[in-house]
Every structure is written in structure tokens, then in C-alpha cells.
KESEZA-38646 format. One record per atom (N, C-alpha, C): residue number from 0; residue in one letter; atom name; x, y, z. Coordinates in steps of 0.2 Angstrom, whole numbers, always signed. Example, Ala and Ser with C-alpha at 12.3 -4.5 7.8 and 13.67 -1.06 7.14 Angstrom:
# KESEZA-38646
(0,"A","N",(+66,-28,+39))
(0,"A","CA",(+62,-22,+39))
(0,"A","C",(+66,-16,+39))
(1,"S","N",(+64,-11,+35))
(1,"S","CA",(+68,-5,+36))
(1,"S","C",(+64,+0,+39))
This chain:
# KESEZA-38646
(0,"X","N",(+4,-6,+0))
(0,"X","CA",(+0,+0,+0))
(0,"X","C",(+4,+6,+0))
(1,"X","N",(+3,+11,-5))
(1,"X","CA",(+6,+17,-6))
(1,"X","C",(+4,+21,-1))
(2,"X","N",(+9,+25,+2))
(2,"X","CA",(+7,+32,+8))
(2,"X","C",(+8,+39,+5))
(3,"X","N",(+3,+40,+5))
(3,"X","CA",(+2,+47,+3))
(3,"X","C",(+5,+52,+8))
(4,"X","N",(+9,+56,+4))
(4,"X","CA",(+13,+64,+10))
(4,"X","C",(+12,+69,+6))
(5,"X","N",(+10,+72,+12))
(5,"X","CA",(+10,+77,+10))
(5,"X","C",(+14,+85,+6))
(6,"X","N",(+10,+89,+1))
(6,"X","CA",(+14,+91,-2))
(6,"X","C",(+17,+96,+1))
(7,"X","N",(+23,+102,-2))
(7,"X","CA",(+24,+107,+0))
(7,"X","C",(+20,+111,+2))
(8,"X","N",(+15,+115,-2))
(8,"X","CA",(+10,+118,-2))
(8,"X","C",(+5,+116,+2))
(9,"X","N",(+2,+110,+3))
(9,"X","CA",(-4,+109,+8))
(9,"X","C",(+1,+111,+14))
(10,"X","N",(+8,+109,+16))
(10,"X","CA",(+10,+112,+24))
(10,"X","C",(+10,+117,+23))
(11,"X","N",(+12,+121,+20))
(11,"X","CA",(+10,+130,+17))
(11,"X","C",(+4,+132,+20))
(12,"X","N",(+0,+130,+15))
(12,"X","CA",(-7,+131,+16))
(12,"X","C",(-11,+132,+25))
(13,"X","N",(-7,+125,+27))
(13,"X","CA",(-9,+122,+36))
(13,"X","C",(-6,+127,+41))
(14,"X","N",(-1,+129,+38))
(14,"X","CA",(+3,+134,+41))
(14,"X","C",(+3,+142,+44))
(15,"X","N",(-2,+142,+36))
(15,"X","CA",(-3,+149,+35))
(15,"X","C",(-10,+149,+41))
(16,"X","N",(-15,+144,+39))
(16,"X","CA",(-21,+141,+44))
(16,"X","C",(-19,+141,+50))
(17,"X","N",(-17,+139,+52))
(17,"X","CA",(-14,+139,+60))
(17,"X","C",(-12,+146,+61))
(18,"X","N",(-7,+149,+59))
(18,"X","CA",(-4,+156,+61))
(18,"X","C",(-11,+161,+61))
(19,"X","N",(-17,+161,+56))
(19,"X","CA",(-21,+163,+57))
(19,"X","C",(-26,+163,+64))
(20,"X","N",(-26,+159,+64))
(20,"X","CA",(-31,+154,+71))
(20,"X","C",(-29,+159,+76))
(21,"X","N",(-22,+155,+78))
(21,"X","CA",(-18,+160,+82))
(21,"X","C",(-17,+166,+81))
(22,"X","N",(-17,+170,+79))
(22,"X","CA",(-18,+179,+77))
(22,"X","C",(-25,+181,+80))
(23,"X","N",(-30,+178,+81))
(23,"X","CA",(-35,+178,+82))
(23,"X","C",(-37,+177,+89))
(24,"X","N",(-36,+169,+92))
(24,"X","CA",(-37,+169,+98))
(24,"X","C",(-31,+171,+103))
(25,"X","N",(-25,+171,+101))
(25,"X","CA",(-21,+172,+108))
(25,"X","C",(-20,+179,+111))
(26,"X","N",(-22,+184,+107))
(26,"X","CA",(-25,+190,+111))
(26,"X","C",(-31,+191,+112))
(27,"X","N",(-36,+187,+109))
(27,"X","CA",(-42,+187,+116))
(27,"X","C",(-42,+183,+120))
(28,"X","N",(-39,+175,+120))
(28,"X","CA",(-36,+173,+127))
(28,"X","C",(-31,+179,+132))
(29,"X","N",(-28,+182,+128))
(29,"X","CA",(-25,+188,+133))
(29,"X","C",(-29,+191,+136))
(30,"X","N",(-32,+195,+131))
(30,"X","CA",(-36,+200,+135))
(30,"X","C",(-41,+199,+143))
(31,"X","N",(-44,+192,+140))
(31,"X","CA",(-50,+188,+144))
(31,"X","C",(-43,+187,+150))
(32,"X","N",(-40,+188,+149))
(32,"X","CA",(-35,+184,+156))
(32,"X","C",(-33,+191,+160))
(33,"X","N",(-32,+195,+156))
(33,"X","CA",(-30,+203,+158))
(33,"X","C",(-35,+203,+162))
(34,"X","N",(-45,+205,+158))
(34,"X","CA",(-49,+206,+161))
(34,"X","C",(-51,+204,+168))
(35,"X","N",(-48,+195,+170))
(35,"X","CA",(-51,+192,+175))
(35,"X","C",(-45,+195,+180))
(36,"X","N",(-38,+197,+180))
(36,"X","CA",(-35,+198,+184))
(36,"X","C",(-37,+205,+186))
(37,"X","N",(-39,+211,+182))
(37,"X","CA",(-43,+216,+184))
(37,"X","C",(-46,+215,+190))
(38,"X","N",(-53,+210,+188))
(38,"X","CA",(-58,+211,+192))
(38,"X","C",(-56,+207,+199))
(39,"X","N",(-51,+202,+199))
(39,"X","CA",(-49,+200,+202))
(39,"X","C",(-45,+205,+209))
(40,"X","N",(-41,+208,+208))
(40,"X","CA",(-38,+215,+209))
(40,"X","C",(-44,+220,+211))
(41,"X","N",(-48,+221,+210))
(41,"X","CA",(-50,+225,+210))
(41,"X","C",(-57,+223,+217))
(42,"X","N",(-58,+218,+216))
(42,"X","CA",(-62,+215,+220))
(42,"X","C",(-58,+214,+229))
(43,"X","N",(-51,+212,+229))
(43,"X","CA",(-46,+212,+232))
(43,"X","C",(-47,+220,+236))
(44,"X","N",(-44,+226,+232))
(44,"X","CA",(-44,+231,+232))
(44,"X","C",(-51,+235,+240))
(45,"X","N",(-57,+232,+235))
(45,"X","CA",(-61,+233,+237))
(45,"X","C",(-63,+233,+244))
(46,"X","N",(-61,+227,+246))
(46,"X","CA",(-61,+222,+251))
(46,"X","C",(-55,+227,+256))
(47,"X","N",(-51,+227,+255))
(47,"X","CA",(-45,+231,+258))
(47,"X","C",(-47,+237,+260))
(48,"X","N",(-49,+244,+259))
(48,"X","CA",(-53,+247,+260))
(48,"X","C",(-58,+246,+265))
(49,"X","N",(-61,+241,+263))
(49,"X","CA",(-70,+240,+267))
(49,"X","C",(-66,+238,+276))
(50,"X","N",(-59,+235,+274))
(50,"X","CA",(-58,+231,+282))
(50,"X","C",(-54,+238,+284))
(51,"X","N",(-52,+243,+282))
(51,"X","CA",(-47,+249,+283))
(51,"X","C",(-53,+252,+289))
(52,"X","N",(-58,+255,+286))
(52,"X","CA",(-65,+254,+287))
(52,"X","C",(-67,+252,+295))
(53,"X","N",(-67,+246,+294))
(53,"X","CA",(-70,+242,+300))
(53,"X","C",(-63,+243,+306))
(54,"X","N",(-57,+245,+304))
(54,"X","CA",(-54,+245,+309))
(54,"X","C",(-55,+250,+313))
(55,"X","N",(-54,+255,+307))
(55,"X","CA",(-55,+262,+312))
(55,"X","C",(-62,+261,+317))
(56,"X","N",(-67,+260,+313))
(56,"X","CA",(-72,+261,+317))
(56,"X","C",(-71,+256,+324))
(57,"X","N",(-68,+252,+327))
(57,"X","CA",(-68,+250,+332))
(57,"X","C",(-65,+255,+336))
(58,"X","N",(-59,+259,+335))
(58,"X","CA",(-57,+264,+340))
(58,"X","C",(-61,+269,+338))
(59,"X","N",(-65,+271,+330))
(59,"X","CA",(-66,+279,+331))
(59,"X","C",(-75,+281,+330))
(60,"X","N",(-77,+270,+333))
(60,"X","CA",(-83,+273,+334))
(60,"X","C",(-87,+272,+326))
(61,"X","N",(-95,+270,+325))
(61,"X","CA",(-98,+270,+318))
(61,"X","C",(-97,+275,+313))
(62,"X","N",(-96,+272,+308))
(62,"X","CA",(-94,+275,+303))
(62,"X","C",(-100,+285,+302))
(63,"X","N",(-106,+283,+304))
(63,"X","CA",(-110,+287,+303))
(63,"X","C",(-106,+293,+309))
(64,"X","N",(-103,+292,+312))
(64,"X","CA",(-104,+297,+318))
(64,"X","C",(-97,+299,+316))
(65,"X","N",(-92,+300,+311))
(65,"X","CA",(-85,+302,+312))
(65,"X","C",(-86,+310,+308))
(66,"X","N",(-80,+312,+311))
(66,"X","CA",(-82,+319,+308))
(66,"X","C",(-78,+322,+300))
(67,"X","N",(-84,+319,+297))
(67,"X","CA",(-82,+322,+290))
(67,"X","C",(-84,+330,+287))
(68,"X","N",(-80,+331,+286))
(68,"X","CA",(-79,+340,+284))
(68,"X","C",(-76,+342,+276))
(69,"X","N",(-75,+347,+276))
(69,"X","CA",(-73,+348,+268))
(69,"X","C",(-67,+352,+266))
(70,"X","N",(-63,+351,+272))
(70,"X","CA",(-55,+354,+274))
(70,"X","C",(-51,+350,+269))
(71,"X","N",(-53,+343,+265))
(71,"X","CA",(-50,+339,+263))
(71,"X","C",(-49,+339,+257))
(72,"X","N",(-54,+344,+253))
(72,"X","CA",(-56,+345,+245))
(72,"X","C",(-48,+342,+242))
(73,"X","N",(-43,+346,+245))
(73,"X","CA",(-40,+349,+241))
(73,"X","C",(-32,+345,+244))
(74,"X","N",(-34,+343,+253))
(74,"X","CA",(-29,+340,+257))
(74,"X","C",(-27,+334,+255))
(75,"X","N",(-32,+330,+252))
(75,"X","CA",(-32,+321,+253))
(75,"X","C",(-29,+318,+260))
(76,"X","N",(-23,+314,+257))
(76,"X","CA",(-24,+310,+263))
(76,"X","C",(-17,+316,+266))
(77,"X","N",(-17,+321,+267))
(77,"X","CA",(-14,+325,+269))
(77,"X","C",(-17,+328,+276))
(78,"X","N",(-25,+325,+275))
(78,"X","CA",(-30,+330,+278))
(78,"X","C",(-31,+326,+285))
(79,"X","N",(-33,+331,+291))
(79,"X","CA",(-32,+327,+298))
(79,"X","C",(-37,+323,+296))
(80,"X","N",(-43,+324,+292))
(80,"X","CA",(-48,+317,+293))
(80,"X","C",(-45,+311,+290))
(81,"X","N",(-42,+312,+285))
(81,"X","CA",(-38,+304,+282))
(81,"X","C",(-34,+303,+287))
(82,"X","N",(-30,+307,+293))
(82,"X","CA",(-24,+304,+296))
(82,"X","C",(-26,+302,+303))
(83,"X","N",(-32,+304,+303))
(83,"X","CA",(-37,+300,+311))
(83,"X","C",(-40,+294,+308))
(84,"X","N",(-44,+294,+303))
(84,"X","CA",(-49,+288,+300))
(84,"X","C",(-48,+284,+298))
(85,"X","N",(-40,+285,+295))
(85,"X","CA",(-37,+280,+288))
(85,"X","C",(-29,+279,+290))
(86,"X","N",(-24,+282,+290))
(86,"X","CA",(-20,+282,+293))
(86,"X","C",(-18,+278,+295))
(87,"X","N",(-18,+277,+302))
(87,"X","CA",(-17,+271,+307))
(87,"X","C",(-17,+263,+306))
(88,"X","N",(-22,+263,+302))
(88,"X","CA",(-25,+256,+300))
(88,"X","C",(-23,+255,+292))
(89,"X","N",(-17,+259,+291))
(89,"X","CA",(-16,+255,+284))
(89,"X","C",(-10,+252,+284))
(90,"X","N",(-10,+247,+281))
(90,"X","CA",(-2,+243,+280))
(90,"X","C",(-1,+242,+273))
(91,"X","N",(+4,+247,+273))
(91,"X","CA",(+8,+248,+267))
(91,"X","C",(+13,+252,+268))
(92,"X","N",(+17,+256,+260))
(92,"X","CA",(+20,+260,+260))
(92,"X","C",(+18,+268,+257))
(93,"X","N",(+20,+272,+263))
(93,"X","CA",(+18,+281,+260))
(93,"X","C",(+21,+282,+255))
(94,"X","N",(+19,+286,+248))
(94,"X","CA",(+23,+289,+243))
(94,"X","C",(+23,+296,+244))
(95,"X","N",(+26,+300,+241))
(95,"X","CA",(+28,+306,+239))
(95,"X","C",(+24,+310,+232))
(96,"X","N",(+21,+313,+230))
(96,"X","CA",(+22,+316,+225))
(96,"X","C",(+26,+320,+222))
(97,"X","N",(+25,+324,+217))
(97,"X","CA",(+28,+331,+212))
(97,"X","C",(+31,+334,+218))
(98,"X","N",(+27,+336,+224))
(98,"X","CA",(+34,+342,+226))
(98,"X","C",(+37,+338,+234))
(99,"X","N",(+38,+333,+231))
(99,"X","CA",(+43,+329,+236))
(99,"X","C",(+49,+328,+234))
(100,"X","N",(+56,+326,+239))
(100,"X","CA",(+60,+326,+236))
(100,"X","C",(+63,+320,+230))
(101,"X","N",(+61,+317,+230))
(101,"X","CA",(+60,+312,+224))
(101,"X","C",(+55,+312,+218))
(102,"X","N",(+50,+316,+221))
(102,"X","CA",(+47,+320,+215))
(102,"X","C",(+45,+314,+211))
(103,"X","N",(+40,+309,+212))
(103,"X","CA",(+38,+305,+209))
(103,"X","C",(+30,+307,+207))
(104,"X","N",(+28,+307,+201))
(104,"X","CA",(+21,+311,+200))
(104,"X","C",(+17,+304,+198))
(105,"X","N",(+11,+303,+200))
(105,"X","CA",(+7,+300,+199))
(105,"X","C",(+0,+303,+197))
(106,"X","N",(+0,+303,+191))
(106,"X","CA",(-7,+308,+187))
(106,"X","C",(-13,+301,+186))
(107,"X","N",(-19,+304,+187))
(107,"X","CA",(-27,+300,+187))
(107,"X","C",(-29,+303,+179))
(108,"X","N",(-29,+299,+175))
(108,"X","CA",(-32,+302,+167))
(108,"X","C",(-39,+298,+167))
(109,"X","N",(-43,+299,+163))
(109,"X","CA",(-52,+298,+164))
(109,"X","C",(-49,+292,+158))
(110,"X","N",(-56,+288,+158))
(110,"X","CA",(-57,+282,+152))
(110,"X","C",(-52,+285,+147))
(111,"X","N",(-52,+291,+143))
(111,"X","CA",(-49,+293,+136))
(111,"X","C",(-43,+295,+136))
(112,"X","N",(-38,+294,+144))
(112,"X","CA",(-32,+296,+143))
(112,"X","C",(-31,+305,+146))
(113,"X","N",(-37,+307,+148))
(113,"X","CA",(-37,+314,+148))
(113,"X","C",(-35,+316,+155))
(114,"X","N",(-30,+320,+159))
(114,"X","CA",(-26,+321,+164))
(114,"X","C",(-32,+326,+168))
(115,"X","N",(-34,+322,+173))
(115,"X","CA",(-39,+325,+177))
(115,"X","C",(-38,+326,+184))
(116,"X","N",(-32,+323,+187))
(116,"X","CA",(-30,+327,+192))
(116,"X","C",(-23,+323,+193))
(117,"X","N",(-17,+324,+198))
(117,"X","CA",(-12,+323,+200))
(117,"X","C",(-12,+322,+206))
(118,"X","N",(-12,+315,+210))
(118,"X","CA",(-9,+312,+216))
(118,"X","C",(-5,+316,+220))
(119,"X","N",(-5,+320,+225))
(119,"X","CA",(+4,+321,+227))
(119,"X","C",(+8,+316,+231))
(120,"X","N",(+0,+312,+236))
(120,"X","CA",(+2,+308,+241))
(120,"X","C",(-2,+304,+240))
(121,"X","N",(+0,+294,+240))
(121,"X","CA",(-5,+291,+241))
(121,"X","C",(+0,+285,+245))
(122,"X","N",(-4,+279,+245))
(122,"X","CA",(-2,+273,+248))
(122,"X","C",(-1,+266,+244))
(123,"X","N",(+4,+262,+242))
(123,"X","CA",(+4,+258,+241))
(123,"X","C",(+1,+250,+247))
(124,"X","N",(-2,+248,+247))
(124,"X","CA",(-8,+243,+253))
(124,"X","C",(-2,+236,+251))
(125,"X","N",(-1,+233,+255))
(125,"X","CA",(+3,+226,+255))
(125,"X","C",(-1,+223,+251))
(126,"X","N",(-7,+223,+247))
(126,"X","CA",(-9,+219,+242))
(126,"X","C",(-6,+220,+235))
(127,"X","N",(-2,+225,+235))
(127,"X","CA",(-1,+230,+228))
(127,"X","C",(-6,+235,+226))
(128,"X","N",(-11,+236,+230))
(128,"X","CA",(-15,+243,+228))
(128,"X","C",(-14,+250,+227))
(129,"X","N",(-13,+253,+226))
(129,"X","CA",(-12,+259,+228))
(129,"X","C",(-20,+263,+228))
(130,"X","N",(-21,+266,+234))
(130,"X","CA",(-24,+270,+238))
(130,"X","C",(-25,+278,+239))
(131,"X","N",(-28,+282,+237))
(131,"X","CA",(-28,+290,+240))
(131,"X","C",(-34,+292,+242))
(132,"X","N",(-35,+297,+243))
(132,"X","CA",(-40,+300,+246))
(132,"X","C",(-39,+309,+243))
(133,"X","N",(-43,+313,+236))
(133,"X","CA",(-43,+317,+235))
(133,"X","C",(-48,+322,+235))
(134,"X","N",(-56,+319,+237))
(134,"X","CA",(-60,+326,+239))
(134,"X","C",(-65,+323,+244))
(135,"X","N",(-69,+327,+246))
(135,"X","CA",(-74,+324,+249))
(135,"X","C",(-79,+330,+250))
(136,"X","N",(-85,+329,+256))
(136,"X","CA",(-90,+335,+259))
(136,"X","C",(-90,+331,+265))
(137,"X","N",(-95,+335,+266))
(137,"X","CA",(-97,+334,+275))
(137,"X","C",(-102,+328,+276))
(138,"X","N",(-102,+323,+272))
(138,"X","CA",(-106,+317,+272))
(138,"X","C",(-102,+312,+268))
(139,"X","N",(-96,+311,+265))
(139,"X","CA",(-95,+308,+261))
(139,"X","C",(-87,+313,+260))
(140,"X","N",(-84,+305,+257))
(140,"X","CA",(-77,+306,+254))
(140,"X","C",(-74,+304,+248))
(141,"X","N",(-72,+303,+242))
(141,"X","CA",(-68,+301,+239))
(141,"X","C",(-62,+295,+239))
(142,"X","N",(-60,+290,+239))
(142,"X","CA",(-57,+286,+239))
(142,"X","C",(-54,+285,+231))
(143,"X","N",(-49,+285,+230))
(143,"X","CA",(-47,+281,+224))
(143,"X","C",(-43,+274,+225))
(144,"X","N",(-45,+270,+223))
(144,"X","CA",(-40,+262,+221))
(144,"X","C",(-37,+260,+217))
(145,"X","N",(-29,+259,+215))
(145,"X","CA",(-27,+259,+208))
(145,"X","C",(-24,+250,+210))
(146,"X","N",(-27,+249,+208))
(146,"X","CA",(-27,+240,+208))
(146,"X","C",(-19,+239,+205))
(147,"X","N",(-15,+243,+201))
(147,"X","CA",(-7,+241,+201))
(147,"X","C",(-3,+247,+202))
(148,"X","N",(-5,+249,+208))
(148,"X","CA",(-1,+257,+211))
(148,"X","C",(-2,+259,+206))
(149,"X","N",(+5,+262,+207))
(149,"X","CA",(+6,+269,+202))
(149,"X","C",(+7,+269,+194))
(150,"X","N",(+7,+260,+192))
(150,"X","CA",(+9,+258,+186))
(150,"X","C",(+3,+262,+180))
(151,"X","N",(+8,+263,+175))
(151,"X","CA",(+2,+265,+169))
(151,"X","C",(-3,+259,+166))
(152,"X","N",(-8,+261,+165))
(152,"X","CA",(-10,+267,+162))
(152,"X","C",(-14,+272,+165))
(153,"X","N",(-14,+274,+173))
(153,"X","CA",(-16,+275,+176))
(153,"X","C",(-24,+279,+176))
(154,"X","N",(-29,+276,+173))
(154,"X","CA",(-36,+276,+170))
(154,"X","C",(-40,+275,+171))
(155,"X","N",(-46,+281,+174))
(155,"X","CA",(-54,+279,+177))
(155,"X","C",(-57,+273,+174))
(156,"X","N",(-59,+267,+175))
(156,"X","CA",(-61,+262,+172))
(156,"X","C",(-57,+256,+169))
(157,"X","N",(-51,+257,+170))
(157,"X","CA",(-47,+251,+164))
(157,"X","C",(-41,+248,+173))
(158,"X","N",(-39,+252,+178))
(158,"X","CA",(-34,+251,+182))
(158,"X","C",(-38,+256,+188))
(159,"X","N",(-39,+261,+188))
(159,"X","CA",(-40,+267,+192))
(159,"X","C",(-48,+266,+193))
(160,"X","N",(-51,+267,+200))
(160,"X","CA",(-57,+264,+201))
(160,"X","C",(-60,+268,+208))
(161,"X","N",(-65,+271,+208))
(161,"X","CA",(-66,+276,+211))
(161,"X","C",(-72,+274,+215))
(162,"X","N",(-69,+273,+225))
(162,"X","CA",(-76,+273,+229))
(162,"X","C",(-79,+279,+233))
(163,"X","N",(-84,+277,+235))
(163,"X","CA",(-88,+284,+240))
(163,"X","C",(-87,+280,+249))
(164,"X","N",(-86,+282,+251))
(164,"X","CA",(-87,+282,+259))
(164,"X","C",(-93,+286,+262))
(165,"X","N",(-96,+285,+264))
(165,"X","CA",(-104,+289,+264))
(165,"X","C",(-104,+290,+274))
(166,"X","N",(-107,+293,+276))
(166,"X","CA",(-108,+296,+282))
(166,"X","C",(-113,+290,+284))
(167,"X","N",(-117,+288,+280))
(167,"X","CA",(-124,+285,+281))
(167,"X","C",(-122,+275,+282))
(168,"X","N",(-115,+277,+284))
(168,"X","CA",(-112,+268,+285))
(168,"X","C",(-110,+264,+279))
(169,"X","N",(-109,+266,+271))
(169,"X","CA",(-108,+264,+267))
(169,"X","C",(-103,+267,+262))
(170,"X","N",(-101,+259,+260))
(170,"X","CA",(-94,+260,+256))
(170,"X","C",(-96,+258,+250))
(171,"X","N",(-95,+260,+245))
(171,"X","CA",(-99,+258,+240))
(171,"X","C",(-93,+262,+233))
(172,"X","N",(-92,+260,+225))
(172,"X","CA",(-92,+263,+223))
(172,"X","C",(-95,+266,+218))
(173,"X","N",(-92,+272,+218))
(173,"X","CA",(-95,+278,+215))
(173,"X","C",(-100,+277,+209))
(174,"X","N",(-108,+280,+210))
(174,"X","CA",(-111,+280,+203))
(174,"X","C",(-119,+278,+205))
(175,"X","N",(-122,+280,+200))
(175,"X","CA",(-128,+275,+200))
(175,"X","C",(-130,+270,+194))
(176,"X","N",(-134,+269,+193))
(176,"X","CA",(-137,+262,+189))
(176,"X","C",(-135,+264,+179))
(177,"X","N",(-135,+269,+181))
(177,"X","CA",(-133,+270,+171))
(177,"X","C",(-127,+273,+169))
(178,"X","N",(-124,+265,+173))
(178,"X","CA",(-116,+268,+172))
(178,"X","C",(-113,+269,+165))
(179,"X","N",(-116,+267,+156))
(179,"X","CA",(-112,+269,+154))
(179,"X","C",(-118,+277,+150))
(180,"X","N",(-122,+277,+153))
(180,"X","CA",(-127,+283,+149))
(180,"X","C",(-126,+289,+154))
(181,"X","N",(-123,+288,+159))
(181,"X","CA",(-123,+291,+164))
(181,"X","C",(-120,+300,+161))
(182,"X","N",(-126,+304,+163))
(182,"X","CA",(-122,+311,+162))
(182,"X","C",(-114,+315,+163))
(183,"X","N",(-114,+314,+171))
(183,"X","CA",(-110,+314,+173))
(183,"X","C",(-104,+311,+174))
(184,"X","N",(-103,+305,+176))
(184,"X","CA",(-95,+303,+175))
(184,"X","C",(-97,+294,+171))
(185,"X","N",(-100,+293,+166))
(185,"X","CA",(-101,+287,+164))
(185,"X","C",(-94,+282,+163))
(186,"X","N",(-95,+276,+162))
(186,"X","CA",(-91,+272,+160))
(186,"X","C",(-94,+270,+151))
(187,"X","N",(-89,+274,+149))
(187,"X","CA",(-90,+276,+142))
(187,"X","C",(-86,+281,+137))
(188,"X","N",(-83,+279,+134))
(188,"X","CA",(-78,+282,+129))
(188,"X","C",(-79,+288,+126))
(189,"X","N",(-76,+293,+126))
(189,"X","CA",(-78,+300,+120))
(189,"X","C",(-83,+303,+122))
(190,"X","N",(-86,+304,+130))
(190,"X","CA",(-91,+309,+129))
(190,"X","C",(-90,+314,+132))
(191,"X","N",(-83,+317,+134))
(191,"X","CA",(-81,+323,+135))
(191,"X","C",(-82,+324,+141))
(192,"X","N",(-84,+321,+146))
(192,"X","CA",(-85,+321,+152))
(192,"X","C",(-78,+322,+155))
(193,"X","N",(-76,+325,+163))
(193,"X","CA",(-71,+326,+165))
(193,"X","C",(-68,+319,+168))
(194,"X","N",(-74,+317,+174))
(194,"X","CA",(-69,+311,+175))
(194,"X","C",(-74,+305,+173))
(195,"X","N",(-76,+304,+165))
(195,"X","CA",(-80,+299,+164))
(195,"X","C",(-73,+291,+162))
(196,"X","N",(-78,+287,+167))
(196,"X","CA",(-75,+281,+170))
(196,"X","C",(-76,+279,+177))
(197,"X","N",(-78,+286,+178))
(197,"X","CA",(-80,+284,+190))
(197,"X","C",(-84,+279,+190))
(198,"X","N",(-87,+278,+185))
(198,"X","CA",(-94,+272,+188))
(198,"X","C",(-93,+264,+185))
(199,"X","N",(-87,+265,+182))
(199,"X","CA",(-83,+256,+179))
(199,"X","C",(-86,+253,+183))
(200,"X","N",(-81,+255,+190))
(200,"X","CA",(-81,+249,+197))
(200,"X","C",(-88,+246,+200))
(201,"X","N",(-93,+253,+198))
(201,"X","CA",(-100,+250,+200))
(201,"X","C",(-103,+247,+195))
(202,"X","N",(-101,+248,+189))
(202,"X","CA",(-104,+242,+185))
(202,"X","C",(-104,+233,+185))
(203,"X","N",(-95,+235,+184))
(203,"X","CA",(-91,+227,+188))
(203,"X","C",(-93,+225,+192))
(204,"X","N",(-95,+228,+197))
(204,"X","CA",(-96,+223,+206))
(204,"X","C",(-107,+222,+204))
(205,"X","N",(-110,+225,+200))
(205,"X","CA",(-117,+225,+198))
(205,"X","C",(-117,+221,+194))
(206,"X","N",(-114,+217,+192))
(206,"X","CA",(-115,+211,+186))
(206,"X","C",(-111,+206,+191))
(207,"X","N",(-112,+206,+194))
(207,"X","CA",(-106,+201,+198))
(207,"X","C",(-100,+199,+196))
(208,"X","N",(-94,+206,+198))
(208,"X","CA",(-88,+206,+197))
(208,"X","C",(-87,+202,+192))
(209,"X","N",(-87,+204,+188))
(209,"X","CA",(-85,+202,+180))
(209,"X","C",(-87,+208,+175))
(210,"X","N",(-82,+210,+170))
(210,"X","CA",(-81,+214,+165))
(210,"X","C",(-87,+212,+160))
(211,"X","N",(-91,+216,+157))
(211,"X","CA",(-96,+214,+155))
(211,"X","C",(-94,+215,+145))
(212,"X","N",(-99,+213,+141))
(212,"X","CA",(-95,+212,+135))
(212,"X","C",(-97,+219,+130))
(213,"X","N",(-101,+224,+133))
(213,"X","CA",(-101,+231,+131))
(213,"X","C",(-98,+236,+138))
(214,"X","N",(-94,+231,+141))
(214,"X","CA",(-90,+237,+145))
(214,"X","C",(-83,+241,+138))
(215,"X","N",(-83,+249,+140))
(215,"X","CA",(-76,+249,+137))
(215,"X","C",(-69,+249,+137))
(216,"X","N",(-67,+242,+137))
(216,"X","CA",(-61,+239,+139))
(216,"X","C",(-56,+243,+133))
């Protein structure tokens, strides 16, 4: 019985077949692999925070009763409320920013890469998160979460993720239910919004922490 082999051209052909394949799926296996470690991080993130939280309030008393003021618009974690509330109960390491002597700048750019504020001082958390605190009022404050510190791409919705601490006992992140239609700061590409991206995190933990497949990744 004669065996048939194959010609040069059909390995050609199987070749060029295969390399296609692969072009196609091993950067959406990528990406899908990026996305879970995202949420995964960022779930982490969350968690870290919420226990920051629960420590303070055993020395400093329920969340509802701590004295939130608006001395910190501008203070962050430089402000006495961050360094009585928050402070104490974090484990990690302090950074520096722009007018420090290492001068290490950590800029927050929104969904489209657009520079919408400048860290001076934040915290790297022994999980790898990096942490600050940049506005607040007399009910509520600002928390940011950068799931890989200071690394880039430093961006509302894609690494940079934005919660509320509220006076009324809840940690929650930023936004309401229409997160990518949302006026104000949606999780949505190109709509000119200043910090559109703040309400990613609430959409992720509202689908059940998973990236959804009309998020803008």
C-alpha cells in the first residue's frame, strides 16, 4: 500500500491556517486573562478598603458618627480626617508626590487618557494597591483604588477605580445604575465628560464582578 505525503503547499497552506487561528485567539485569550485579573484586583482592592474601614471604626466609633468636613477637598490623605480615620489602620508604604523630594508624579487620566488630576500623596496597601484620598464633603469622601499602584495606564475604568465612603455607614463605589449613559462621569468612551470612567467599578461589582461584554475595555 502506497502512503500518501503530504505536499509542500498543503504544509504551506496548514501553516498559513494555524498562524491565522492563532492571530485571532491568543490576544483574546489575553485580554480575557488581563480582564479576570482586573476584576480580580480590584475585588481584592475593594475588600482592603472596606476592612481599613471596619478597623477604624472599632477605635473611632460608627462610621455614621465620624467627623467628615470639607478641609480635605484639596488636602487628601494629607487632611487630619484621612490621618485620624485612615491612617493608622493601613499597611503599606507612603509615597511622595511632584513636590517631594524624589518627586515622583502620579497623574489620574479619565477612560480617554485625559489628565484630570495629580496624586501628590498616596499609599501603596501590602496587596499592591495603591490608595488616596482626593475630595470629599461633610457626608462623604472620595477614595481612589489603583489595583497596580502607580503603574500605567493610570485610567478611570481600565486600572483606576473610584469609591464613596458615605456618612450614612456605606462603602460603596462611585455612581448610579446607568453607568455607561450616565451624564456625569459614565463608564463610556468619547463623551467629554471630565472624570468619565468613575462608575466602571460599579458596574463590575453589579454584574457580579466580572467585565461585561459592552464594557469599554
Amino acid at each position: 500500500m502506497s502512503r500518501k505525503s503530504f505536499t509542500l503547499s498543503e504544509i504551506l497552506i496548514a501553516t498559513v491556517i494555524i498562524g491565522i487561528i492563532a492571530a485571532i485567539t491568543i490576544p483574546l485569550i489575553y485580554t480575557n486573562y488581563i480582564k479576570e485579573v482586573t476584576v480580580q484586583k480590584l475585588k481584592k482592592g475593594f475588600a482592603s478598603v472596606c476592612d481599613i474601614v471596619k478597623l477604624s471604626e472599632l477605635d473611632n466609633g460608627p462610621l455614621k458618627d465620624w467627623e467628615f468636613d470639607t478641609s480635605y477637598n484639596s488636602e487628601g490623605v494629607n487632611s487630619e480626617f484621612f490621618k485620624k480615620y485612615f491612617e493608622p489602620y493601613i499597611i503599606g508604604t507612603k509615597k511622595y508626590g511632584v513636590h517631594s523630594p524624589d518627586r515622583v508624579e502620579y497623574p489620574v487620566n479619565n477612560i480617554d487618557g485625559q489628565r484630570v488630576n495629580n496624586i501628590l500623596v498616596w499609599y501603596v496597601l501590602s496587596d499592591g494597591t495603591g490608595l488616596t484620598m482626593f475630595s470629599g464633603g461633610i457626608n462623604y469622601c472620595w477614595i481612589l483604588i489603583d489595583i497596580n499602584a502607580s503603574n500605567s495606564p493610570n485610567r478611570l475604568g481600565k486600572d483606576i477605580f473610584m469609591l464613596d465612603i458615605y456618612r450614612n455607614g456605606k462603602v460603596r463605589f462611585w455612581g448610579d445604575t446607568n453607568y455607561a449613559s450616565s451624564t456625569v462621569y459614565p463608564c463610556k468612551k468619547g463623551t467629554g465628560a471630565q472624570y468619565a470612567g468613575a462608575t466602571c467599578g460599579a458596574w463590575i461589582q453589579a454584574v457580579g464582578w466580572k467585565i461585561p461584554d459592552d464594557y469599554p475595555w
